[in-house]
N, C-alpha and C positions, 0 to 999 in steps of 0.2 A: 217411381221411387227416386230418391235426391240422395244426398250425402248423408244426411241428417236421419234419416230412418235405416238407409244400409247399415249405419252402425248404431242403430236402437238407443236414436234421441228424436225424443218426442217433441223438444220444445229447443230452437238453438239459444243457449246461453251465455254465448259471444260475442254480443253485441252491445248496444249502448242501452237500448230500451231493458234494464233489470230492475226489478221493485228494490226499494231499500233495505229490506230485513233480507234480502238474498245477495246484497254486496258485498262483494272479499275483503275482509279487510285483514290486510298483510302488516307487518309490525311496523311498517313507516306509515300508514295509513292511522293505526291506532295510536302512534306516538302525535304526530298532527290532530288528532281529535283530542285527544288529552291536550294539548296545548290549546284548542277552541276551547275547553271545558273549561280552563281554567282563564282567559279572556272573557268567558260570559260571567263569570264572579267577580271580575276588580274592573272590568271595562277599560276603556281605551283601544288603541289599534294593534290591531297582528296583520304579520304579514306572512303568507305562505304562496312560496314561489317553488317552479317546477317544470320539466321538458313537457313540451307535446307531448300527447299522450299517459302521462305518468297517472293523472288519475286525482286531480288539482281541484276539478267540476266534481267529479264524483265525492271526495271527500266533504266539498261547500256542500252538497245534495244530502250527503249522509246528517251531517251536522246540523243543519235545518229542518230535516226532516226529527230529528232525537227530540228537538223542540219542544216544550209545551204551549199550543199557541192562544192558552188562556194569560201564559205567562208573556208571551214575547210576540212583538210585532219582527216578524223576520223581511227586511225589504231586500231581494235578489235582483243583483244589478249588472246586467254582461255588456260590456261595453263592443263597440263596434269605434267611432270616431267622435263621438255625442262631446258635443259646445256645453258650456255650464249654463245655458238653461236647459237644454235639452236635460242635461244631468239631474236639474233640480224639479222637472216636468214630474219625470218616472216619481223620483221622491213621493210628491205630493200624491200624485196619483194613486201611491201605495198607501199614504195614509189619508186618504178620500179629502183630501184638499181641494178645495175648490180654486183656482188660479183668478179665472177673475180676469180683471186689468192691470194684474198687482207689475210692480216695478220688479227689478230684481234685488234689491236689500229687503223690501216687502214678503216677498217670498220667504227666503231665507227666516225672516223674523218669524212669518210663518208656520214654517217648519219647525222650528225652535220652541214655539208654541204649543203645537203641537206634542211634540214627542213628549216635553215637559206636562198636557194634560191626561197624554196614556196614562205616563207613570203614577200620576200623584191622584188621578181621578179614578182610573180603570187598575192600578199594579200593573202595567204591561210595560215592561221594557222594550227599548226597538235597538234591534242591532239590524246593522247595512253590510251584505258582505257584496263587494266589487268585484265580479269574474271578470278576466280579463284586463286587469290592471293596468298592464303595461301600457297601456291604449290612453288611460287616461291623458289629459291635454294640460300641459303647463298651467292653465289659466283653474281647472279645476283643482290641482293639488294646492295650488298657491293659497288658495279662498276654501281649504276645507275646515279650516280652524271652527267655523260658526258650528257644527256637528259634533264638536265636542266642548266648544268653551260658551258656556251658558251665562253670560254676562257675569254677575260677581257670584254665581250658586255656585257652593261648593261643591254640590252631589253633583255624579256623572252617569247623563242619563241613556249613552248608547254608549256601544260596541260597534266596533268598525273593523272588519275583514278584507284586504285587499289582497287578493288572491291572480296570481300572472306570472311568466317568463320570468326568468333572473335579469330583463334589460330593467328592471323597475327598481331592482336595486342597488344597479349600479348608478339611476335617475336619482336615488331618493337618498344617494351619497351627499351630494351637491349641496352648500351650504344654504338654499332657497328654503328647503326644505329641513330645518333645524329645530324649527318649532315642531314639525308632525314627525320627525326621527325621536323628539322628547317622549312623543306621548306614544311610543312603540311597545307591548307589553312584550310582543317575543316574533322574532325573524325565524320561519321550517322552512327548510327545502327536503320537498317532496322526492322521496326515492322509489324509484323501480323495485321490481319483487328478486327477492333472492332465489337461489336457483330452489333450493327446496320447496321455496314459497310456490315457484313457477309450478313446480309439481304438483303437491298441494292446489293448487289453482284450476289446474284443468280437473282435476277430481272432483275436487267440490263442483266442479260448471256439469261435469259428467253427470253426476248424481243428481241434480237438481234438473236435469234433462231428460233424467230417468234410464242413465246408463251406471249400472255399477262396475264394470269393467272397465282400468283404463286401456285403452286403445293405443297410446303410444308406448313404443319403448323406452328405457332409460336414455339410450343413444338419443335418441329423437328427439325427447326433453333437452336434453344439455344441447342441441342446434338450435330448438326452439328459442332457451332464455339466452343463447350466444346473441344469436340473429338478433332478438328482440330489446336484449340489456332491461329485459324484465319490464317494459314498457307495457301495459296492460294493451293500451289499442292495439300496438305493433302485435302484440302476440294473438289477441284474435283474429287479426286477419289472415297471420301466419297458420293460426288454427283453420279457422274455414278451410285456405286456399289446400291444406295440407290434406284436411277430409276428400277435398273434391278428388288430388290426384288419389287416395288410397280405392276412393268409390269408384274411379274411372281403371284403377288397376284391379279391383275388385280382391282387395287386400285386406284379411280378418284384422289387421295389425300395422299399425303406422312406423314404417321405421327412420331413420335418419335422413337414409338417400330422397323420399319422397318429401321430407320438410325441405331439402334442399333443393328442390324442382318448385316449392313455394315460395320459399326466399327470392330465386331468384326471378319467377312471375312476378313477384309484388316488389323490386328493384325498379327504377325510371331510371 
């Protein structure tokens, strides 16, 4: 026996691996999707920025997945340190580009070629959303112009998501960046869940785990969203760790003092 069956959960639902039609979506979550909703009708770029852990990925995951992918080439792009070719690799790749020997303006034309034959051949629009923004590298924001300015075509044929930390917007203040601040449809920062949300939250994860009893107290909750500042990751792992001591106390009920014995295990 584990944590997880002591208190009659069949399945743990606090963690990262959750299907899409089983994500929380809390009212900063559905206000960020509504602003994606309305980016995939007028295109151009959004930016949504947000803390560790808030739930930044999960929302790009939600939003991609609502998809229809008769309708839309969706390319997911998480940056780590990638060079603008590296950057323009992944592209191609997404849309079965063949690279070739091509130069890099070649590419780029490309790519431009491309998304231009979805649309006008297949009806497929292609939006790119960029996890991890912040990452991005001077040389790639300076040169993204070619992704949305399609020589003199008026029509605009992607959507662009760049989704990362708030350092990206204080990067993309800088007058370098004037041309791609123009073509900004809307700036979200992602927020933590509110305390009733937090409540709300563990319930539904309970129920979906095949518990309908919540297990914590009210006390316990308000330590939880303190500790946590409603940070989705933060709080499952305060969850877990908070199971293990009520399982190792062999405790029908989670109170405060025991979140607080988690808190301070999952402190460096």
């Amino acid at each position: 026996m584990n944590a997880n069956s002591y208190y009659g959960i069949s399945k743990n639902m606090f963690q990262k691996e959750v299907e899409a039609e089983q994500l929380y979506q809390s009212s900063s979550y559905k206000e960020g999707m509504n602003r994606l909703e309305y980016l995939k009708e007028v295109k151009g770029i959004g930016l949504v920025t947000g803390v560790t852990g808030v739930g930044k990925t999960t929302l790009m995951r939600g939003f991609a997945e609502s998809l229809n992918k008769d309708k839309y080439n969706v390319i997911y792009i998480s940056l780590t340190n990638s060079k603008s070719f590296e950057f323009l690799t992944i592209i191609c790749q997404a849309l079965r580009i063949s690279l070739g020997d091509c130069y890099l303006s070649n590419i780029k034309r490309r790519i431009q070629e491309e998304i231009i034959k979805q649309k006008k051949e297949y009806g497929k629009e292609t939006i790119i959303i960029i996890d991890n923004a912040e990452k991005l590298k001077k040389e790639i924001l300076c040169d993204f112009d070619f992704l949305y300015e399609f020589h003199y075509d008026s029509e605009d044929y992607t959507s662009i998501v760049l989704c990362g930390e708030a350092d990206i917007t204080k990067e993309l203040k800088k007058s370098t960046y004037e041309s791609l601040r123009q073509r900004l449809v809307f700036t979200y920062h992602l927020q933590g869940l509110e305390r009733e949300e937090t409540k709300e939250y563990l319930k539904t994860r309970f129920e979906l785990g095949g518990q309908s009893k919540m297990i914590y107290t009210d006390n316990a909750v308000n330590v939880l969203h303190n500790a946590s500042h409603g940070i989705i990751r933060k709080l499952n792992t305060l969850v877990n760790l908070s199971m293990i001591v009520g399982y190792q106390l062999k405790k029908e009920q989670i109170d405060e003092e025991m979140v607080r014995v988690a808190v301070e295990e999952s402190e460096l």
